[in-house]
N, C-alpha and C positions, 0 to 999 in steps of 0.2 A: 535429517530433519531436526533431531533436537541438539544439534551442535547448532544449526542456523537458527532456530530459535531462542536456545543460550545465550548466543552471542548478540543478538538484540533485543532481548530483556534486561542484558544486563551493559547494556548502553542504553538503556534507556529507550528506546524504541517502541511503537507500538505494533504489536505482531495481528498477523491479520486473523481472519472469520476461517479461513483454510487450513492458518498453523492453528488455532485454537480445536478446531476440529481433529486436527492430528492429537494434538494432547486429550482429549476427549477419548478417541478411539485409541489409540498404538502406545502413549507414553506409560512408561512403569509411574505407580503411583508416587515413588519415591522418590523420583526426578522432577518430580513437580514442585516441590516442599522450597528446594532453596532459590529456584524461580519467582514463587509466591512473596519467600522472604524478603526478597529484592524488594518488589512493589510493598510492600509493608513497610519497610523500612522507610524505603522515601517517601513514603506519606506521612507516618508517625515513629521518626527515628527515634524510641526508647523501647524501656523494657516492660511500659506500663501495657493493661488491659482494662478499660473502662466499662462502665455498666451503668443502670437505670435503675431506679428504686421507684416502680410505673404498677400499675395494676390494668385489666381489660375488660372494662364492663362494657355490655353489649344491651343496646335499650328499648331493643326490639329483634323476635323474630318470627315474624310476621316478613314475608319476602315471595316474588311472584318469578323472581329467575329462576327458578327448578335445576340449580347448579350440580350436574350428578355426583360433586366430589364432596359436598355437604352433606351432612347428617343434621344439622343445627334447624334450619329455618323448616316455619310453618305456613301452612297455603290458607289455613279455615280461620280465621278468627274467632271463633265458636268450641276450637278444639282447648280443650282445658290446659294444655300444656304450650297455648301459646300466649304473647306478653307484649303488650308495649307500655314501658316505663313511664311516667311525667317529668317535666324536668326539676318537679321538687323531690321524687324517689331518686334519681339520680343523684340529686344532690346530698340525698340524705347518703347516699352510698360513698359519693365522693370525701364526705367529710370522716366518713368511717376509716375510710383507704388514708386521709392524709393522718390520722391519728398512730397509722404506723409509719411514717416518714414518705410516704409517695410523695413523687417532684413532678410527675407525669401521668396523667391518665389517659391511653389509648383507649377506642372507641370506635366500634364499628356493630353494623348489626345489619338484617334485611333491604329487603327493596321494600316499604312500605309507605304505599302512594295516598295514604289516609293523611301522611306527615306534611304540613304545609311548610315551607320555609322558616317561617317562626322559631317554630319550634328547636330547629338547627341553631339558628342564629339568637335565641336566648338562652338557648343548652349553653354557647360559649361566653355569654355576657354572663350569666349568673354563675358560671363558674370563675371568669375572672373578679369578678367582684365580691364571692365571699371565698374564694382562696387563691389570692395573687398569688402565692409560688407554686402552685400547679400550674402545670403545662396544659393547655388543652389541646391535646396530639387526636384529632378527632375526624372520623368519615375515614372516604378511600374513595377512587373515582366512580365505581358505581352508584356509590351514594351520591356523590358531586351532579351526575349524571340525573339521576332521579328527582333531586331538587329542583335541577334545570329543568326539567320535564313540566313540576306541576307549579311553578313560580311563573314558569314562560319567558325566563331569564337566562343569559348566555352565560359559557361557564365562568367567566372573567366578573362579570356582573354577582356570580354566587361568592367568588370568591371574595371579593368586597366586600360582598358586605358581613363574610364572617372575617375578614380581614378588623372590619371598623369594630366588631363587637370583640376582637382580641385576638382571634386566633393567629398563628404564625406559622404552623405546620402542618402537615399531613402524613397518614403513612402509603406506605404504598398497595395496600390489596387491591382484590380482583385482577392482578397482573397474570396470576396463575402462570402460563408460558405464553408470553409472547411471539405467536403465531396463530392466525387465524383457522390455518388449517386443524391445530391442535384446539383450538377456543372453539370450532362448531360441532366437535365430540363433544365436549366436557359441559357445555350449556348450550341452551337453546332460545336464551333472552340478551335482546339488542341491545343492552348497555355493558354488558362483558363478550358481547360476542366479536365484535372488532378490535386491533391493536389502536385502530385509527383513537377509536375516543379515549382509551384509554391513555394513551401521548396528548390529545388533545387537550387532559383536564389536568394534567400534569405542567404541561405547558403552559396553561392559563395560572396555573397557581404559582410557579414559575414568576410569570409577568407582572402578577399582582406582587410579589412580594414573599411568598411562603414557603418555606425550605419544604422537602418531600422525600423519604423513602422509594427503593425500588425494590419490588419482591419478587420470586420466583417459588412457584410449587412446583415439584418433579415428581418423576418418579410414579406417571400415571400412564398414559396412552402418546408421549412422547418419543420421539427419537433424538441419537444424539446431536443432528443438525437445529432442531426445533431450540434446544441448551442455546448453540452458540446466537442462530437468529434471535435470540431474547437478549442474549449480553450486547451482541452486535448494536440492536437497538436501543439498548438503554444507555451504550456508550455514545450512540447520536443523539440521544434527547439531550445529555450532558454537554454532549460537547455545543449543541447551538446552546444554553444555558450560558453557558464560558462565555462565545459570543456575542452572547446579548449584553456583556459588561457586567457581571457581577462573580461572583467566586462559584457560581455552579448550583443549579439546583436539587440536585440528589445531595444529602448526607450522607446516606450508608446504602450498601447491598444486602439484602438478607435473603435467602434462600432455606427452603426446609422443603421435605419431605411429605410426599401423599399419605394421607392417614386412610384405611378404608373400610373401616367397621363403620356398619350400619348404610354407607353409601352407594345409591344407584352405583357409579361407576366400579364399586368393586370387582364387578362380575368379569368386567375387561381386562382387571389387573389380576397378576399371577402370583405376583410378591411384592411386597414393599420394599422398595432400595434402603440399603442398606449402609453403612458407616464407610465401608469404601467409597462410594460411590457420592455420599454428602463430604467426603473431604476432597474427591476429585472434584468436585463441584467450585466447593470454597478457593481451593488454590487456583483454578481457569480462570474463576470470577477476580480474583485477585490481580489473575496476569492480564487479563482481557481491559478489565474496567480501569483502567491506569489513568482517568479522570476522574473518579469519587472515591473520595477520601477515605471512606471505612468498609471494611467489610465485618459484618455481625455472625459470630458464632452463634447455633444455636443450641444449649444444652437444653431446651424446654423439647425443642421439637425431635433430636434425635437423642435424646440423652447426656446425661451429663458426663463421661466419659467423652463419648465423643466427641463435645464440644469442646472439651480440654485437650483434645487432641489437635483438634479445628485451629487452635491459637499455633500451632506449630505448622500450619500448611494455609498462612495469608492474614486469618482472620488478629482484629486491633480490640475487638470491643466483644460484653461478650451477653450484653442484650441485657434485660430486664428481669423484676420478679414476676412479674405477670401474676399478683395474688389474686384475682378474679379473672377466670379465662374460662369460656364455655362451649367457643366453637369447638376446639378437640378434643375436650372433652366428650362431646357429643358422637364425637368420631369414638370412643375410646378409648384414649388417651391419657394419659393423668402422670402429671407432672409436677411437682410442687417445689419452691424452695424457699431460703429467707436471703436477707441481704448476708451474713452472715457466711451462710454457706457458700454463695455466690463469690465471695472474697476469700474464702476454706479454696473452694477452687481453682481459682485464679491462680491463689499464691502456691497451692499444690502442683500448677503445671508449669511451672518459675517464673513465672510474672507478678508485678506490681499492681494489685487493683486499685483503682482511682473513681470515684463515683463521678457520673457526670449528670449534665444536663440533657432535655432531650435535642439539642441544638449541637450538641457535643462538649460544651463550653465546660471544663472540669470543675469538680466542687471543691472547696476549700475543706480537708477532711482531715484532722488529725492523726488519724487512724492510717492513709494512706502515706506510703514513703515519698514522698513527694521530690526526694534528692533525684528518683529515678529517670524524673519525665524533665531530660535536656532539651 
């Protein structure tokens, strides 16, 4: 099986949901690595590893999906530990984050049905308007979902109209694993309980216009068929995106690990997966997803070791600073770094760091080798 799959990875081939699952279950992890390399290369033949100088404020956690894998969100309004932002504290926050060089501010937070539309859609006009080189990488589909809800607008129509107020991207949350079987464990509220909606507001942002992320959390109440039916799937959304006539709507793959301090679902898990098993991850996604462009290391989520490992088994890019993050924290967690360091890394694992966009568009950076990236 892995002579047969060898040999159409490396023509180029796409292998199926059967052979990925073989690599999942039976392949030695280190048989993976030069498989991986292949799709890496021919997507971004150099020796570069790009990244994001982004932080992750979250502007409310006030949220009614009762996600068992969260520790973050709050049900009482009343409870003193819980928050929703205005869009002028955000902005005061955003202007703090661009004073250390952020280019992107990701942004996610509860399911908070107090929040009218508005509010979404001048979060992105007033952040374009008083700092044009931020990115506003902002929502995920359950939020897209909840908008729709209390606007009474479809999701094409949401998309619009933070489309006209500036936005151009999204990332990918609430994907968690795409499987519904796995989604009616892990939450019990209809906007992340189906794959359905969650393609469906990917697809719509898609259509309008807006590049998008795809995620994956593992490493909870999964099995390893549950892994491939999620890559299987995101390699469909992709591929009708091709399709549809444009370069594709996914930018990157990113996957990370179930954190499970302080969360309902801990009780169900035994162990948190562990570095093996986030690079066998990285490298399947690598070979699986042979239509989206990057695959994102992540050293915030499994460490920064690993992540430096991660670049040796598929992964091109190697994600963000995330100087304000709170969902895993909440879980636990705590992970910190600078740009700095982030490039300390890169070049410690022999690659060429390059800063980019959140679009992926590279930055003009003196500091990076830029002879690297043929």
């Amino acid at each position: 099986m892995l002579q047969q799959i060898t040999e159409k990875v490396f023509s180029g081939e796409r292998i199926t949901s059967e052979e990925g699952l073989w690599l999942m279950q039976e392949a030695e992890l280190l048989d993976l690595a030069p498989l991986a390399e292949y799709w890496r290369q021919k997507h971004n033949p150099n020796n570069a590893v790009s990244y994001v100088i982004d932080t992750n404020l979250n502007y409310t956690n006030l949220c009614d999906a009762y996600c068992s894998f969260c520790a973050f969100y709050r049900t009482d309004p009343n409870d003193p530990s819980a928050y929703t932002y205005t869009v002028e504290q955000i902005m005061d926050k955003i202007e703090r984050a661009r004073k250390n060089g952020v280019r992107t501010v990701l942004m996610q937070g509860g399911l908070n049905s107090e929040l009218q539309l508005d509010y979404y859609v001048e979060m992105v006009s007033e952040t374009k308007k008083r700092f044009p080189d931020v990115t506003p990488h902002y929502w995920s589909a359950p939020e897209i979902v909840r908008m729709s809800e209390v606007s009474e607008l479809n999701y094409e129509q949401v998309f619009q109209a933070l489309w006209d107020a500036g936005q151009r991207s999204m990332p990918g949350g609430g994907s968690e694993i795409l499987s519904n079987e796995v989604k009616a464990t892990v939450s019990r509220f209809k906007p992340k309980d189906t794959v359905d909606q969650w393609t469906e507001v990917h697809e719509a942002a898609h259509k309008v216009g807006l590049k998008t992320t795809a995620t994956m959390m593992y490493g909870h109440v999964e099995k390893d068929h549950h892994v491939i039916e999620s890559l299987e799937h995101i390699r469909g959304v992709q591929d009708l995106a091709l399709k549809n006539g444009n370069d594709g709507g996914f930018t990157a793959f990113i996957p990370w690990s179930y954190k499970k301090d302080n969360t309902a679902l801990a009780k169900l898990v035994d162990d948190e997966a562990g570095p093996n098993q986030y690079l066998r991850i990285i490298a399947i996604s690598r070979i699986m997803l042979d239509n989206v462009p990057h695959i994102q290391a992540s050293w915030f989520s499994e460490g920064k070791k690993t992540g430096q490992i991660a670049l040796r088994f598929g992964a091109d890019d190697f994600g963000g600073t995330l100087f304000d993050e709170n969902v895993m924290l909440a879980a636990g967690f705590y992970n910190r770094t600078t740009e700095n360091e982030v490039r300390e890394m890169i070049s410690e694992a022999g690659y060429s760091p390059i800063q980019r966009l959140t679009n992926y568009e590279l930055v003009e950076d003196s500091r990076a080798e830029q002879a690297s990236i043929k």
